[in-house]
C-alpha positions in Angstrom: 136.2 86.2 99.4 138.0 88.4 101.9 138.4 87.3 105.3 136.5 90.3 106.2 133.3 88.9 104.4 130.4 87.4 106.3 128.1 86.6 103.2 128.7 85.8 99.9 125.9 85.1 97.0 126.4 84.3 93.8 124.1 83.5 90.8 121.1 83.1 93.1 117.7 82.8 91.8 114.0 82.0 93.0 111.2 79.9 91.1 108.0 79.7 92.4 105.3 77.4 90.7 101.5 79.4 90.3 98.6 78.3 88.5 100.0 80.0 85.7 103.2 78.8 85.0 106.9 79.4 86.7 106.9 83.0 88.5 110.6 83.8 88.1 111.1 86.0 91.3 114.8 86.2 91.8 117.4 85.9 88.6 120.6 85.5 89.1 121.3 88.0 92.0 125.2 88.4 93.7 125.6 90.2 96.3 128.5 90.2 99.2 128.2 91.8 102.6 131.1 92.9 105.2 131.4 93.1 108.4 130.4 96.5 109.8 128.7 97.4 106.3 125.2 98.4 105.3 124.1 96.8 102.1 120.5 98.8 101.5 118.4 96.7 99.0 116.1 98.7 97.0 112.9 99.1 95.0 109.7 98.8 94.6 107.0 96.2 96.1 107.2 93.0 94.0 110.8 93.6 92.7 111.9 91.0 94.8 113.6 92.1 98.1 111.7 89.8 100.5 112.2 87.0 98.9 115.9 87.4 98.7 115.9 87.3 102.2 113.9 84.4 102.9 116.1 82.7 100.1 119.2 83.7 102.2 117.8 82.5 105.7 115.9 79.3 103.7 112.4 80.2 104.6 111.1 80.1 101.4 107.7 78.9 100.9 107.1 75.3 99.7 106.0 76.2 96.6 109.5 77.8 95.7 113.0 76.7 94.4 116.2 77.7 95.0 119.7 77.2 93.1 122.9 78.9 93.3 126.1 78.8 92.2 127.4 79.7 96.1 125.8 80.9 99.0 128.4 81.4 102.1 128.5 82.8 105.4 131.9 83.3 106.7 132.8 80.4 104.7 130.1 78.1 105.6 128.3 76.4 102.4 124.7 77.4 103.0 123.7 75.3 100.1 124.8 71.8 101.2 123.7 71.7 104.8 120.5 70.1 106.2 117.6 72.1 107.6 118.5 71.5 110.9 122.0 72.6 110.4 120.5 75.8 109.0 118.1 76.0 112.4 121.0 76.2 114.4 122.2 79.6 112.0 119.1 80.9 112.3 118.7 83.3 115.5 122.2 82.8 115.7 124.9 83.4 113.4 122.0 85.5 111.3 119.2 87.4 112.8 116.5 88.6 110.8 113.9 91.9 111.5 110.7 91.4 110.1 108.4 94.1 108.4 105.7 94.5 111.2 106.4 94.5 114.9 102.8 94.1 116.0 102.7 90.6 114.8 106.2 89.3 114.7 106.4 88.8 118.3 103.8 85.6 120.0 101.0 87.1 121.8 100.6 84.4 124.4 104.0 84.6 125.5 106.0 87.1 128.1 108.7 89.6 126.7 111.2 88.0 128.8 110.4 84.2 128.0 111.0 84.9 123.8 114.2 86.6 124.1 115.7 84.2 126.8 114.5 81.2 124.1 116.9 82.1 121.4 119.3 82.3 123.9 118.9 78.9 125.7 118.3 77.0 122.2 121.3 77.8 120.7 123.3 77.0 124.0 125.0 80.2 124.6 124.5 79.4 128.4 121.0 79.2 131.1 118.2 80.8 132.3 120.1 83.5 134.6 122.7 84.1 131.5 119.8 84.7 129.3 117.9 86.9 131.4 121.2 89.3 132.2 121.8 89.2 128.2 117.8 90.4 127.8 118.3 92.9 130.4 121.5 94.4 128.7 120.1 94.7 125.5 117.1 96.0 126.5 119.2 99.4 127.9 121.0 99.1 125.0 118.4 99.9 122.8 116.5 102.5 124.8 114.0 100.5 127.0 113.6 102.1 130.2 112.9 99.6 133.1 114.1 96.6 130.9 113.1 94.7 134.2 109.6 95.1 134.2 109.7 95.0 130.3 110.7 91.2 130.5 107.5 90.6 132.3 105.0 91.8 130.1 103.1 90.7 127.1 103.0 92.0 123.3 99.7 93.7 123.5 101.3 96.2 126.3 103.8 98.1 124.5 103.7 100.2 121.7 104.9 99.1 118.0 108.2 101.3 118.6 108.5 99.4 121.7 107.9 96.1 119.7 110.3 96.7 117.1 113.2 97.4 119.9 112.5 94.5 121.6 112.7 93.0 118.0 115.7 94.1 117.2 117.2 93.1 120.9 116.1 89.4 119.9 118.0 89.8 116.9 120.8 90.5 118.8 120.9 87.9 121.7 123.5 85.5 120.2 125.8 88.3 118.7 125.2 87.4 115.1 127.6 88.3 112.7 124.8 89.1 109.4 121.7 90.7 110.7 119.0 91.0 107.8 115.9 94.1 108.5 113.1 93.6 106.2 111.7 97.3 105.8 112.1 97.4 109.8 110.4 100.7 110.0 107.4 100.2 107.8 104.7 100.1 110.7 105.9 103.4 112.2 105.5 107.0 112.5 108.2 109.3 111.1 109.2 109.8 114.7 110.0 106.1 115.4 111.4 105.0 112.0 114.1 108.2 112.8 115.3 106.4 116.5 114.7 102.5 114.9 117.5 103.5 112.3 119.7 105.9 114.5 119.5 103.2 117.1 119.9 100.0 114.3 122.9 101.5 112.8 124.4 102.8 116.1 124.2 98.4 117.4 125.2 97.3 114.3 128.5 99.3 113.8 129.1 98.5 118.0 128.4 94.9 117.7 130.3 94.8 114.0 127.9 93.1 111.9 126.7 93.0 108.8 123.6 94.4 107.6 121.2 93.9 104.7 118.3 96.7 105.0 115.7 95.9 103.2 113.4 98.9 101.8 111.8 101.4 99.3 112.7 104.2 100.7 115.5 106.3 99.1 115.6 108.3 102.4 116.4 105.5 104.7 119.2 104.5 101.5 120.9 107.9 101.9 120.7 107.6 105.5 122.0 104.3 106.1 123.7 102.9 103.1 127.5 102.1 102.6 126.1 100.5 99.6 123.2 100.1 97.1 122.0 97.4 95.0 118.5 98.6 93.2 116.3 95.7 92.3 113.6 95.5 89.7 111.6 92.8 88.2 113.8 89.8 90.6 117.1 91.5 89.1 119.7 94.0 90.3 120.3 96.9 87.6 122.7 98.9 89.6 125.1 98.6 92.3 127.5 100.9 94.2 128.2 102.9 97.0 125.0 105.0 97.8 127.5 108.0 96.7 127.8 106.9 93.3 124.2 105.4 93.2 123.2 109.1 93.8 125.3 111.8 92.2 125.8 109.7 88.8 122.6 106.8 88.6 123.1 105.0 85.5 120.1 102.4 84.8 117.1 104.7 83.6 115.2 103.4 86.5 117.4 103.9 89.3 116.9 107.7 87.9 113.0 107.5 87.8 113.4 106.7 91.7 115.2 109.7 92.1 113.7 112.0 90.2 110.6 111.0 92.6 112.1 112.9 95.4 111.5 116.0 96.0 114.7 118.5 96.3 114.9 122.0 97.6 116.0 124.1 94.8 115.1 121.8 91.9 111.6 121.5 92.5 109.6 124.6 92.3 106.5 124.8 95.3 103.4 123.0 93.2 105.2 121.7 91.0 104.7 117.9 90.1 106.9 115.5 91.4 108.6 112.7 89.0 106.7 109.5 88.7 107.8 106.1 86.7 104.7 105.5 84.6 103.3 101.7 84.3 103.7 98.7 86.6 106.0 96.3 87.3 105.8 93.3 84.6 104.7 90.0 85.4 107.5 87.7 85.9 106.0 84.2 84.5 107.4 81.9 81.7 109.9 83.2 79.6 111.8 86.3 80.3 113.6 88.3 77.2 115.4 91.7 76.9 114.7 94.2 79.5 112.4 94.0 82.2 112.0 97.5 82.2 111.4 98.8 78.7 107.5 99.2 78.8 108.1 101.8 81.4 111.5 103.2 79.8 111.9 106.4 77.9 115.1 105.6 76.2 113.7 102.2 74.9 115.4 100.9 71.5 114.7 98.3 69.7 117.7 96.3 71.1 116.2 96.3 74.5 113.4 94.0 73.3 115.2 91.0 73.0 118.5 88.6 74.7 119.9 88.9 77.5 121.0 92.4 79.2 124.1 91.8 81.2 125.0 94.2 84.5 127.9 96.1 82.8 131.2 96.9 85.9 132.0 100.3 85.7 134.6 99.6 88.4 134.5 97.2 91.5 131.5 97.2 92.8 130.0 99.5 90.3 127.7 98.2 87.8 124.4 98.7 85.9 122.0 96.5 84.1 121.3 98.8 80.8 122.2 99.4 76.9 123.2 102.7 77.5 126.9 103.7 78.6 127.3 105.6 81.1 128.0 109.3 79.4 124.1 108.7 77.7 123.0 108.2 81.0 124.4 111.0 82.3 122.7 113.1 79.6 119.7 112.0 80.5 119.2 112.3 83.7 120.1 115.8 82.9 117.8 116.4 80.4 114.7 115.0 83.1 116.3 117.1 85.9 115.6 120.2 83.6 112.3 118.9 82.8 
């Protein structure tokens, strides 16, 4: 780990116990993040994302379980230290940005008295300290009379209003990994555009490390210094979001992109790419591909074992059978299509 690391994960996976058996949500997952970078986590709902945060900031439900082989922020052992060790990283040293604004904020409490909390309970200093830090990161992301802001309820502002003020709480104690959990999903196009102008404008300023959580490619190419694609609890391609787009190895990674639409390439009327079938159910045993019954290039060989991610280079790696020149032929070949 570089000194330039804030987290490190390795080998981490999620069980969670249903009537039905063991729901294997997370398997084996490694992922680092540095300051100042954007890791974007995508794919689609029920791939895992979510839960990969809460398994990072150890809210996990009861139900689940979580092992390891290291989980580090800036070279504290996540894994050995009590829950209320963890409390005190929480808010702190790691903020997190939930999905919806209208209900991550408590209704029967002022503006002003929810931000100043985080403050006061980690001791970064009193109430006067903590009402200056509201009031400067209230400008800093946008809010006009921060002042009068402080003093008013949920219910009275807006959900882009909400999510700033969300992402000021985040910020109060200068954390060093700040985690957004599809931060712009309640929003119009409008207001997702200023959340991530205005999220990646604070985090590059404040130097932190980001984990955006989402399923939308646009928000990846927007945002992104890298990519990890998720499907079935599993990452099947990493990179930087350049090489995740001009050369997408894993045949999934290409369904996603073949979804968008692109001026020249698709013809007006024409249908768009889709990825046919559903995600698989992730309970009891778990052999060969997770993505074969949706696959066009299935094989035989996909059906069973264990697929491995396969390093193209540092950093670079995809979760597949096929080498790299095969996949290139075929995302040619759909492109054409």
């Amino acid at each position: 780990m570089s000194s330039n690391t804030v987290l490190e994960v390795e080998n981490l996976s999620v069980d969670i116990t249903v009537p039905a058996g063991t729901l294997h949500a997370v398997t084996d997952l490694s992922l680092t993040v540095d300051k100042g970078e954007t890791l974007c986590i995508v794919g689609e709902s029920g791939c895992g994302k979510s839960i990969t945060s809460l398994a990072i900031m150890n809210l996990l439900p009861g139900k689940a379980t979580k092992t390891a082989n290291k989980l580090s922020l800036e070279g504290t052992d996540l894994l050995s230290i009590s829950e209320k060790e963890f409390a005190n990283l929480r808010g702190d040293r790691i903020g997190m940005i939930f999905q919806d604004p209208m209900t991550s904020l408590n209704p029967v409490f002022r503006i002003g008295d929810q931000l100043e909390e985080v403050y006061i309970e980690h001791g970064k200093g009193g109430r006067k300290e903590a009402r200056e830090r509201a009031e400067f990161l209230l400008e800093k992301v946008g809010i006009v009379a921060p002042r009068e802001r402080l003093s008013q309820y949920p219910h009275q502002l807006s959900g882009g209003l909400r999510q700033r003020m969300m992402i000021a709480m985040t910020l109060m104690c200068d954390p060093t990994l700040i985690i957004a959990d599809e931060p712009t999903t309640a929003l119009d196009v409008t207001m997702q555009a200023q959340t991530l102008n205005l999220l990646r404008s604070l985090q590059k300023e404040f130097n932190a490390g980001l984990i955006l959580i989402t399923h939308d490619l646009g928000v990846v190419a927007r945002m992104a210094d890298r990519v990890m694609v998720m499907y079935a609890g599993r990452a099947v391609e990493t990179g930087t979001a350049v090489e995740v787009f001009d050369q997408p190895n894993h045949p999934y990674t290409q369904g996603l992109i073949n979804c968008i639409p692109v001026p020249g390439r698709n013809e007006p009327g024409s249908k768009l790419g889709s990825i046919r079938g559903i995600v698989p159910a992730l309970v009891g045993d778990l052999d060969g591909c997770m993505f074969r019954n949706r696959c066009d290039f299935v094989s035989d060989d996909c059906r069973g074992g264990d697929i491995e991610l396969k390093e193209i280079s540092p950093g670079r790696a995809y979760r597949c059978l096929l080498n790299p020149e095969e996949s290139a032929r075929n995302l040619t070949a759909e492109s054409a299509a």
